[in-house]
C-alpha positions as CSV (number, residue, x, y, z in Angstrom):
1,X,0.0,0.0,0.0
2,X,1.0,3.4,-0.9
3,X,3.4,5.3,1.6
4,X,1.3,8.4,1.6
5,X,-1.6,6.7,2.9
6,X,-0.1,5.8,5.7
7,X,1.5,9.1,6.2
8,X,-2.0,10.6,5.9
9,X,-3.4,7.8,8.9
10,X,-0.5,8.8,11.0
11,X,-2.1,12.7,10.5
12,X,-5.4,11.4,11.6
13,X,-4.4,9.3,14.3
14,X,-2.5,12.8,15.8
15,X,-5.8,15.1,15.2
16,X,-8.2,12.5,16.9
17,X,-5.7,12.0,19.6
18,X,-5.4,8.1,19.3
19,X,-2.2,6.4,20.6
20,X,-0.9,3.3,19.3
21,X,-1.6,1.1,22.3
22,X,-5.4,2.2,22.6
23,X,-6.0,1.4,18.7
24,X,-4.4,-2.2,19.0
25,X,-6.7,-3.0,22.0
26,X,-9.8,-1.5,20.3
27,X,-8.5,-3.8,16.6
28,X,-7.7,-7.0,18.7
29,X,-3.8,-6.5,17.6
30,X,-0.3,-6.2,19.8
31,X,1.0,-2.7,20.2
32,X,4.0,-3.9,18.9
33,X,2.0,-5.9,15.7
34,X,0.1,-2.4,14.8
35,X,3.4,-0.6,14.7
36,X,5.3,-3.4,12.8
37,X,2.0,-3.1,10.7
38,X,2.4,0.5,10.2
39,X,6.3,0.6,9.8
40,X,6.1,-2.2,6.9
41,X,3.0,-0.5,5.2
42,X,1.4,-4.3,4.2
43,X,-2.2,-3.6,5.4
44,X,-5.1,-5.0,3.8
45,X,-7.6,-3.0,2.8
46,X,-10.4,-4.6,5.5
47,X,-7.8,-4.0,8.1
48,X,-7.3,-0.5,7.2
49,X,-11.0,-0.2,6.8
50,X,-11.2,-1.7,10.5
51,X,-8.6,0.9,11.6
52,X,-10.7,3.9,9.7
53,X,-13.7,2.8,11.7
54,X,-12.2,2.9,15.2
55,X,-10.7,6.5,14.5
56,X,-13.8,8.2,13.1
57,X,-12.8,8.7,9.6
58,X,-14.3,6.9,6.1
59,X,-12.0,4.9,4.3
60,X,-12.5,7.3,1.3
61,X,-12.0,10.3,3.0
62,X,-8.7,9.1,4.1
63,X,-7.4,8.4,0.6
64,X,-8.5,11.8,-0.4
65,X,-6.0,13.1,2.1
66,X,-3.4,11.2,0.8
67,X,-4.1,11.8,-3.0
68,X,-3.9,15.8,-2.1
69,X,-1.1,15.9,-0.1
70,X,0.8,14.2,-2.9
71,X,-0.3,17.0,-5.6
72,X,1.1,19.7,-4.7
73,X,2.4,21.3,-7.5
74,X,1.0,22.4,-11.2
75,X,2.5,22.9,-14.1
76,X,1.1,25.1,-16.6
77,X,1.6,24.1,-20.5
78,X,2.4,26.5,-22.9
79,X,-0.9,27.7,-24.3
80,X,-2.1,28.5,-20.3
81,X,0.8,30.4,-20.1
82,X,0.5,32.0,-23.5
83,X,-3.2,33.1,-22.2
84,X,-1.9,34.3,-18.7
85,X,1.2,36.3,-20.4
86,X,-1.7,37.7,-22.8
87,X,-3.6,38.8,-19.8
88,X,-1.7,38.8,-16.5
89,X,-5.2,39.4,-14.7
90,X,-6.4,36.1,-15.4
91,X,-3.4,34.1,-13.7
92,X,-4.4,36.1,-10.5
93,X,-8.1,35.5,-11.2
94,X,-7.3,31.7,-11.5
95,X,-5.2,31.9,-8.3
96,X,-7.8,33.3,-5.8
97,X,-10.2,30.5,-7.6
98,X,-8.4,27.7,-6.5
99,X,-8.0,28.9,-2.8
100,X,-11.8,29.4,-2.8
101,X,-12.7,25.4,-4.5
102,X,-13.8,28.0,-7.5
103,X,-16.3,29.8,-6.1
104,X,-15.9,32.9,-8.4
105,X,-19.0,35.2,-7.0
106,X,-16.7,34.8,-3.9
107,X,-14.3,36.3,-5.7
108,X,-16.4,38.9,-7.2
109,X,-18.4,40.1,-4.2
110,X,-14.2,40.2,-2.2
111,X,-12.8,42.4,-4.6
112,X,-16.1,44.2,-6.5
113,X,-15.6,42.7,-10.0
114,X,-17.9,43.1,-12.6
115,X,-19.8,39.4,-13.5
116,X,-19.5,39.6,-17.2
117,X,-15.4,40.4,-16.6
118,X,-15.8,37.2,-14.4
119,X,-17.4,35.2,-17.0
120,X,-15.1,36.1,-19.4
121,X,-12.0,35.1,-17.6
122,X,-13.6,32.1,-16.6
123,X,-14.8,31.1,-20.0
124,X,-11.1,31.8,-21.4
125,X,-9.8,29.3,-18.5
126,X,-12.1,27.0,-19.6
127,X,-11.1,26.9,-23.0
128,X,-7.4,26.0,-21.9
129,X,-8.6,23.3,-19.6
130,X,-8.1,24.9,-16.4
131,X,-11.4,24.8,-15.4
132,X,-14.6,23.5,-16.2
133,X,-17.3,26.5,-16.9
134,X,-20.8,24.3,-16.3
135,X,-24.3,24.9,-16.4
136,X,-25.7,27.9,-14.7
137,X,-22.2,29.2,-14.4
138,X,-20.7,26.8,-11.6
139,X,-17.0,25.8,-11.9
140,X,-15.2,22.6,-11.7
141,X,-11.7,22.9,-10.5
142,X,-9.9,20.6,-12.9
143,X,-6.6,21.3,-10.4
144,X,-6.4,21.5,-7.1
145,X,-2.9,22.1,-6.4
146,X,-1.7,24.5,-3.6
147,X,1.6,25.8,-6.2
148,X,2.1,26.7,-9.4
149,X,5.2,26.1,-11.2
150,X,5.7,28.9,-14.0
151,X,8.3,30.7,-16.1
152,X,10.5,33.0,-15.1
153,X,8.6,35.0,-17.9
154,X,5.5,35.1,-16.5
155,X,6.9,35.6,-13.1
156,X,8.1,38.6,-14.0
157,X,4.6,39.6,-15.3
158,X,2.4,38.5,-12.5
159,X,5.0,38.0,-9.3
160,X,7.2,41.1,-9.2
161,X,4.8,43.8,-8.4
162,X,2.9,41.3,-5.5
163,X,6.0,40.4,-4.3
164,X,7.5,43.8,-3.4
165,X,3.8,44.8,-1.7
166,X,4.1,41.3,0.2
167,X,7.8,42.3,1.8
168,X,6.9,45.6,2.5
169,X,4.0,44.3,4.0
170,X,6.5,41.8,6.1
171,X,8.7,44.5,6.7
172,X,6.1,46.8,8.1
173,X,4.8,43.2,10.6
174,X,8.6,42.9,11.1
175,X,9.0,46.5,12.2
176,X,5.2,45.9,14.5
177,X,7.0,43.0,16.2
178,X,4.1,40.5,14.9
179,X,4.9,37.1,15.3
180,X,3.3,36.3,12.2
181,X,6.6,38.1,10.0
182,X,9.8,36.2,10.0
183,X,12.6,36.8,7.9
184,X,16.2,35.6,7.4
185,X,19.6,36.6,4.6
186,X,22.4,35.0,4.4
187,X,25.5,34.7,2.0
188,X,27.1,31.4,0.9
189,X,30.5,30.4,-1.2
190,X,29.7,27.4,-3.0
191,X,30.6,25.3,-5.5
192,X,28.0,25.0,-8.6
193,X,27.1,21.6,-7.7
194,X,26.2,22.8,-4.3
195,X,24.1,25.4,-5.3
196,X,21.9,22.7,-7.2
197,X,22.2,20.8,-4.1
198,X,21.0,23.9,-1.8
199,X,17.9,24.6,-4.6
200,X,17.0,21.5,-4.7
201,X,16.4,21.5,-0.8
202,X,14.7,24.2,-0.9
203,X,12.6,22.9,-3.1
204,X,12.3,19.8,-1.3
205,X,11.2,21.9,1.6
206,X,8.4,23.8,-0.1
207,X,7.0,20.4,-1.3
208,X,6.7,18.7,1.5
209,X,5.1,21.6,3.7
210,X,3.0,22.2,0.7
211,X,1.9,18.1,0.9
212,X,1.3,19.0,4.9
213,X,-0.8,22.0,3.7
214,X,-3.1,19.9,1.8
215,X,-3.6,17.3,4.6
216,X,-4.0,19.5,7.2
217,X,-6.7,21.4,5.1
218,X,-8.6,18.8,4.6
219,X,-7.6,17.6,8.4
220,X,-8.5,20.9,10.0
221,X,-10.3,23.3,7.4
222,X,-9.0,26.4,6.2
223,X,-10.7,28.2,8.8
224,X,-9.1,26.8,11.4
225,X,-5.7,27.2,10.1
226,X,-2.9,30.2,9.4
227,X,-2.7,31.0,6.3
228,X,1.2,31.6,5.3
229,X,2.5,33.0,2.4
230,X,6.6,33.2,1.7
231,X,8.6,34.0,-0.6
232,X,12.1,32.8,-1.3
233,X,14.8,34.3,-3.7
234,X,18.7,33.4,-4.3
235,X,21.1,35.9,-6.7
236,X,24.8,35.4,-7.5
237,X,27.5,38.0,-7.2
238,X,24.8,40.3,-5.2
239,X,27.1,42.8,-2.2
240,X,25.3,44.6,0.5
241,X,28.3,47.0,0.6
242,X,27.8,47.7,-3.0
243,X,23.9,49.3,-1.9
244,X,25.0,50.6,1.6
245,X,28.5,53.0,0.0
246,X,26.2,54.0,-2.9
247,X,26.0,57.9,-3.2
């Protein structure tokens, strides 16, 4: 059985506060059998259905939090990206629809947009399978992924200008002492294959909270959770002294 679904029971098991010993008494196994169970992942399905029963959570429901906690991450073809480079708007329009489960008038009513601009943008996302645009206007998400993966192109289009108002706005928190602003900057000497190595962790970091995102939303609801945004950037050859002695 997959790895993830057991990751995901392990999630549950936390949030409903069950403890290995009492769920081996309450499945008729040995503490030590349900964690040898657990550790080798070879669980039949009735057993995991068993399992699901005793913690309060339907055996479907649990491999919903394991599919979404393993997709994290989407990555837009080239005629999606054509249509958000044509009109920027659109990639922020698709954005806010996927943290809302595409509830557009949501979206509408939040920032005061007109319903035929709506329907427009929506009707354009449809047509690059993004979406589905159904009867009586209601969307089906066709992605539910908590990151986008885009071009440095298009970041420059639709990132830049957000991303100077969002550390401003962490500098002003920062400034406020609010615990919800953190920052760090540091500079490194490495070799080119450690700069791979020191993306790809970062990377690897950002996937794996992203995966913990999902299970925890589905875990917890949104409304019951922080909501966190970063932002991470790395340049070569970049000197604070260069910007400080600057007349």
């Amino acid at each position: 059985m997959r790895n993830d679904v057991f990751v995901a029971l392990k999630e549950v098991m936390k949030v409903r506060k069950v403890n290995y010993k009492d769920l081996a008494a309450r499945i008729d196994m040995s503490e030590s059998g349900l964690k040898k169970l657990m550790a080798s992942q070879d669980c039949s399905i009735s057993k995991l259905d068993q399992i699901c029963d005793v913690i309060n959570i339907d055996l479907g429901d649990l491999f919903a939090i394991a599919q979404n906690s393993k997709e994290s991450t989407l990555k837009i073809n080239d005629k999606q990206e054509a249509l958000f480079l044509k009109k920027p708007i659109i990639y922020h329009f698709f954005t806010e629809l996927l943290s809302v489960d595409g509830d557009w008038k949501k979206i509408a009513s939040k920032h005061r947009l007109d319903k035929n601009e709506c329907l427009s943008m929506l009707r354009d996302l449809d047509k690059v399978n993004l979406i589905e645009l159904g009867e009586k206007d209601r969307v089906k998400l066709l992605f539910k992924w908590s990151d986008i993966n885009i071009s440095a192109k298009l970041g420059a289009l639709v990132s830049f200008n957000i991303d100077r108002a969002f550390f401003k706005y962490a500098q002003d928190q920062f400034q406020m002492e609010q615990k919800t602003s953190h920052g760090s900057r540091g500079s490194f000497y490495l070799k080119k294959e450690s700069v791979l190595d020191y993306l790809k962790a970062l990377d690897d970091v950002q996937s794996e909270f992203a995966k913990r995102s999902k299970r925890e939303e589905l875990l917890y609801g949104k409304e019951n959770l922080e909501n966190i945004t970063f932002m991470t950037y790395m340049a070569s050859d970049f000197r604070a002294a260069d910007y400080v002695f600057t007349k």
